[in-house]
C-alpha positions, 0 to 999 in steps of 0.5 A: 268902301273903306269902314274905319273902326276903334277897336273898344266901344266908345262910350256916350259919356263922359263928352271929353272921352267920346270926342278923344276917341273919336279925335284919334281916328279921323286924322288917319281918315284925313290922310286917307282921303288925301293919299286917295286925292294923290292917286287920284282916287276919289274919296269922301268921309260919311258918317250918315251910315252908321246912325246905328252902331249895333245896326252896323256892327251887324251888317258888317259881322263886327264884333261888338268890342269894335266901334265903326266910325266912319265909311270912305266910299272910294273909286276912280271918278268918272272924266278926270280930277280938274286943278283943286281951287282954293281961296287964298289962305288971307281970305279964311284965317282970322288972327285973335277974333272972327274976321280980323284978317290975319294976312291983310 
């Protein structure tokens, strides 16, 4: 079990700021789950966990200068990873408006 954290506390206003601190974490949580994938570990973000923040910094004994952010359960899955399918990129990328296929 992986509790990504932001060393600071991470104010509820104004929006912009939350969403900055927030924006700073989660590409490194991406690269963890994907490096994960590429062990193939399996890996998945949470959030639902940490509802509350003082109820967490306890329960893990942080200081309460330290945000957690997110929780990444991580472990060798059960059988084995099949290939990833995907809908092909021309199906889910719209160009200039919502549904306006850009690969089509």
């Amino acid at each position: 079990m992986i509790v990504a954290c932001l060393k600071g506390v991470i104010p509820p206003w104004p929006t912009v700021a939350t969403s900055s601190a927030y924006g700073s974490i989660y590409p490194a949580v991406q690269n963890l789950l994907l490096a994960a994938r590429a062990a193939g570990l399996g890996a998945g973000l949470i959030t639902v966990p940490l509802w509350s923040k003082l109820l967490a910094r306890r329960a893990l004994g942080l200081p309460w200068n330290v945000t957690p952010c997110a929780v990444i359960p991580l472990g060798w899955p059960i059988g084995r990873y099949g290939p990833t399918t995907r809908r092909p990129i021309g199906e889910v990328v719209s160009l200039d408006s919502y549904g306006n296929r850009a690969f089509r």
